[in-house]
N, C-alpha and C positions, 0 to 999 in steps of 0.2 A: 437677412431678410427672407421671410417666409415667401414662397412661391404664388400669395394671393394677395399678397403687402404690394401697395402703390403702383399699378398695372394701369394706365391709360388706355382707355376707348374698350367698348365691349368684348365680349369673349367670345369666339365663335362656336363652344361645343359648352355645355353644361358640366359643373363643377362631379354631376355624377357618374358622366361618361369616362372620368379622370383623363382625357386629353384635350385638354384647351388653350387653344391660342389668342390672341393676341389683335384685333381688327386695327388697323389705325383708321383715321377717321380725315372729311375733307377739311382742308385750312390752306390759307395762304400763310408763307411764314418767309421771314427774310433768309434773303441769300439761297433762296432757292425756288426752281421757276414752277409751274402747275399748282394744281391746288388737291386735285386727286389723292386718294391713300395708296398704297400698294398694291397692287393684286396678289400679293402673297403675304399671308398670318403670319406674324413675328410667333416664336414658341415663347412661353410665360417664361422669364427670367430675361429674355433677349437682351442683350451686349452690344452700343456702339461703341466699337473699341479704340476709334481713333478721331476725335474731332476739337477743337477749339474754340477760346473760347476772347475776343477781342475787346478789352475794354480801355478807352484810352485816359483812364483816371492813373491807369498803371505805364502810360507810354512815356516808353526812353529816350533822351537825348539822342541824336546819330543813328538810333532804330528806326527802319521803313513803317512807316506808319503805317497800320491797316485800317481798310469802314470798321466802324463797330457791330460787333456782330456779341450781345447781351446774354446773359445767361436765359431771360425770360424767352428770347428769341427761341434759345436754343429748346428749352422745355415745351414748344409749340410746334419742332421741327420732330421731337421725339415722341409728339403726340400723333402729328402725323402718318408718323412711321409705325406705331403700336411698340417700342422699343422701351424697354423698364430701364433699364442702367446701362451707364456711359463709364468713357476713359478718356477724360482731359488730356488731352497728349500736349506740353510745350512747344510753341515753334520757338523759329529762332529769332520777330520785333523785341524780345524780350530781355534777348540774352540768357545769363544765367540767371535772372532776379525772379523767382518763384512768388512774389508779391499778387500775380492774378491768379494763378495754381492755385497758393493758399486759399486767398479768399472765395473764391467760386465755391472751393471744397468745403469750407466754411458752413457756407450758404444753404447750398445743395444737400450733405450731410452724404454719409460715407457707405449708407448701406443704398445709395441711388447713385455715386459717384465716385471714383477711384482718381488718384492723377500719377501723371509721367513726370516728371521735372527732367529740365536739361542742367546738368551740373557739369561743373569743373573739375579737376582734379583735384584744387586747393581747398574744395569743400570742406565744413567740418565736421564730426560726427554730430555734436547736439546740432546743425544746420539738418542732417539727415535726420536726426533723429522728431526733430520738432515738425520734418514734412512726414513724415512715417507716423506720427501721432493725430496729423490732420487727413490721411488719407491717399498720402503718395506709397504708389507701391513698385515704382521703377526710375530707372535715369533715362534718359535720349539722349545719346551722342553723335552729332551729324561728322562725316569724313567728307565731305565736300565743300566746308565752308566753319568760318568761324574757330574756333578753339579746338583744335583735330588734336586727340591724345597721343602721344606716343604708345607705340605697342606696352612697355612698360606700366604707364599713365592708364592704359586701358584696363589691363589683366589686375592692376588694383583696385581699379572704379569694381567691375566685376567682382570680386571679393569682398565687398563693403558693400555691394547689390545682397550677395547672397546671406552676409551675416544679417540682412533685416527680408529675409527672404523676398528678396523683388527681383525684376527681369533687368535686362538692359534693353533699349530698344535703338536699332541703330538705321543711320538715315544717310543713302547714297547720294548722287548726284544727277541731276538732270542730263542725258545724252554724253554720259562718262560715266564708263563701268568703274568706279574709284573704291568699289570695294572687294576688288580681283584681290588685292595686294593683302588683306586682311585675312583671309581664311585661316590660317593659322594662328591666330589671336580670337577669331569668334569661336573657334573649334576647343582653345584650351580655356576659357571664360570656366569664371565660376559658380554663375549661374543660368536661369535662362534667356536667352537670346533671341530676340524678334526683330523681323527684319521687316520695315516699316514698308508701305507702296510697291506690292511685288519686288522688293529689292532694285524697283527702277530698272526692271528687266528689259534689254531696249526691245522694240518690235523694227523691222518683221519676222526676227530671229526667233522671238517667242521661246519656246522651252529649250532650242539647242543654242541659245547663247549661252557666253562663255558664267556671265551673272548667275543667270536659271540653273544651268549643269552645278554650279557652287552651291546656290542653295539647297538642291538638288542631295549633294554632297551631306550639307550640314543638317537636313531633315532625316538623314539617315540616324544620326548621334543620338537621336531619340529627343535633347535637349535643347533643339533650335525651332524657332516658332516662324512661320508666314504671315504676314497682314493681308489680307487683301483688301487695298485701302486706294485713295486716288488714281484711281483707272485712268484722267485727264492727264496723269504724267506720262504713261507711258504708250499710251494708245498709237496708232497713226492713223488709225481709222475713225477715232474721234465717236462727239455725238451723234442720235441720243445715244448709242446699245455697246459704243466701243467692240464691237463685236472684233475684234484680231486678239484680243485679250481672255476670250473665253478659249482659247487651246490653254493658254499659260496659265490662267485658274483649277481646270482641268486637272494638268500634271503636278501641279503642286496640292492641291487636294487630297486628289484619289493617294500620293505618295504619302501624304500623311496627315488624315482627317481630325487626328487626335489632336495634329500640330497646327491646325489652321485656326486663322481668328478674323474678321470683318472688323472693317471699320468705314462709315461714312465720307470722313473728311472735311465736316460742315463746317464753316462755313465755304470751302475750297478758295483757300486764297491762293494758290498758282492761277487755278483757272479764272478767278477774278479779273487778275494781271492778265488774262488773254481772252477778259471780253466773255467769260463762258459763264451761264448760270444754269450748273444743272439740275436737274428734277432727281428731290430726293427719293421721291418712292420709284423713280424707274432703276436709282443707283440703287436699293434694296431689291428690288427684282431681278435686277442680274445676279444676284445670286443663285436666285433658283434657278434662273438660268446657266449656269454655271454648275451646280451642284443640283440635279434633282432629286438625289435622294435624301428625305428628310429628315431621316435618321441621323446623317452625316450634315446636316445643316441644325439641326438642335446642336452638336457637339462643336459646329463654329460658332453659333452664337451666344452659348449658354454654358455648357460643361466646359470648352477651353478658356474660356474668358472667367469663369468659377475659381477655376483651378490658378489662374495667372494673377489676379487680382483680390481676390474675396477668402483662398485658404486661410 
């Protein structure tokens, strides 16, 4: 997609100045509260790198059902935001059934939408191979619930990520550091490795817990990625500004700009389940809040998510 291709809500600088961003504009949209845009310009190409997408045409027997939350919703949350292109990240109402992945990506089309799928070990190649032709370009493996790979199970998932060059993205646990125990298996992965929700870094330990110091660790390799995604998981300070969370954005940042990526979380279904409906253009301005240099925020929302999705 060319950099002037499908950009919602006006620009804020003229195409001859060569730096323009990105205005989002006001809307109400569901599953999320204000109506306001951001105070901060999305840069042209900008990336939500982690959000969902609920449709219950696709809902499983024994799976927690979630509201529905539409693809059209979603196209009006990312209007709000001034944000060009997204990454469908899989939860887990789903299971492994890529049935709502697929078709969204379908829908949406591949140079405005990328997706995660959650897989299995027993996957098959034409199974990979037929989401990698509609626009999947990574797996999600949760360790705190559901089908947890064996170390083994994992370093071949990895393998079969990188022969279709995609990432793994990998998903802790709520108030249990359950991914202490893995570093040696994300460390030797054979591809690239993203770690979803701050790693569910607990607070008010912030960057010297024992989570943070791992990831820490693994941003070092060059080959391991940060989300900075559902701030409601890990907060204790909570809404609007989660402010205990801007130290631990911070350190994993500035430690490696190249390696960071945002994402949303839209529709936020933890926070749901606990009664919260946040405002999404305040959850985009804590970024800049978080990162004021803008240099180092075009490369979370644009050049990392380019490189992770879109090569």
């Amino acid at each position: 997609m060319s950099k002037t291709e499908q950009i919602p809500g006006p620009l804020s600088a003229s195409k001859k100045s060569g730096v323009a961003d990105v205005r989002g504009i006001r809307l109400s949209v569901p599953h999320s509260s204000g109506q306001k845009p951001p105070q901060t310009a999305a840069p042209v190409g900008a990336v939500d790198c982690h959000h969902h997408i609920f449709d219950s045409r696709f809902h499983r027997p024994k799976q927690v059902r979630v509201p529905e939350a539409a693809l059209d919703d979603y196209r009006l949350f990312k209007k709000r935001l001034g944000v060009s292109r997204s990454v469908f990240v899989a939860s887990s109402n789903y299971g492994n059934d890529p049935a709502c992945l697929l078709h969204t990506l379908e829908r949406e089309g591949t140079d405005k939408m990328r997706g995660v799928a959650i897989v299995y070990p027993e996957v098959t190649d034409s199974e990979l191979d037929e989401m990698h032709a509609l626009g999947v370009r990574g797996m999600r493996v949760y360790f705190g619930k559901g089908r947890i790979p064996t170390a083994e199970e994992f370093q071949t998932l990895s393998q079969r990520a990188a022969d279709r060059n995609w990432s793994i993205n990998i998903v802790g646990k709520r108030n249990d550091q359950v991914l202490l125990g893995w570093e040696k298996s994300f460390r030797d992965a054979a591809c690239p490795v993203i770690i979803d929700h701050f790693g569910w870094s607990p607070q008010p330990d912030g960057p010297s817990s024992a989570t943070a110091q791992m990831i820490l660790r693994l941003l070092d390799t060059g080959r391991h990625y940060i989300k900075l995604s559902g701030v409601y998981l890990s907060s204790v300070a909570g809404p609007p500004n989660y402010e205990d969370l801007k130290e631990l954005a911070s350190a994993f940042w500035r430690h490696a700009p190249d390696r960071t990526i945002w994402g949303s979380d839209w529709p936020h279904p933890i926070a749901m389940k606990d009664g919260i409906v946040p405002d999404g253009a305040n959850l985009f301005d804590l970024l800049a809040h978080w990162v004021p240099d803008r240099e180092a925020r075009r490369k979370i929302l644009v050049d990392n998510p380019e490189r992770l999705y879109w090569s």
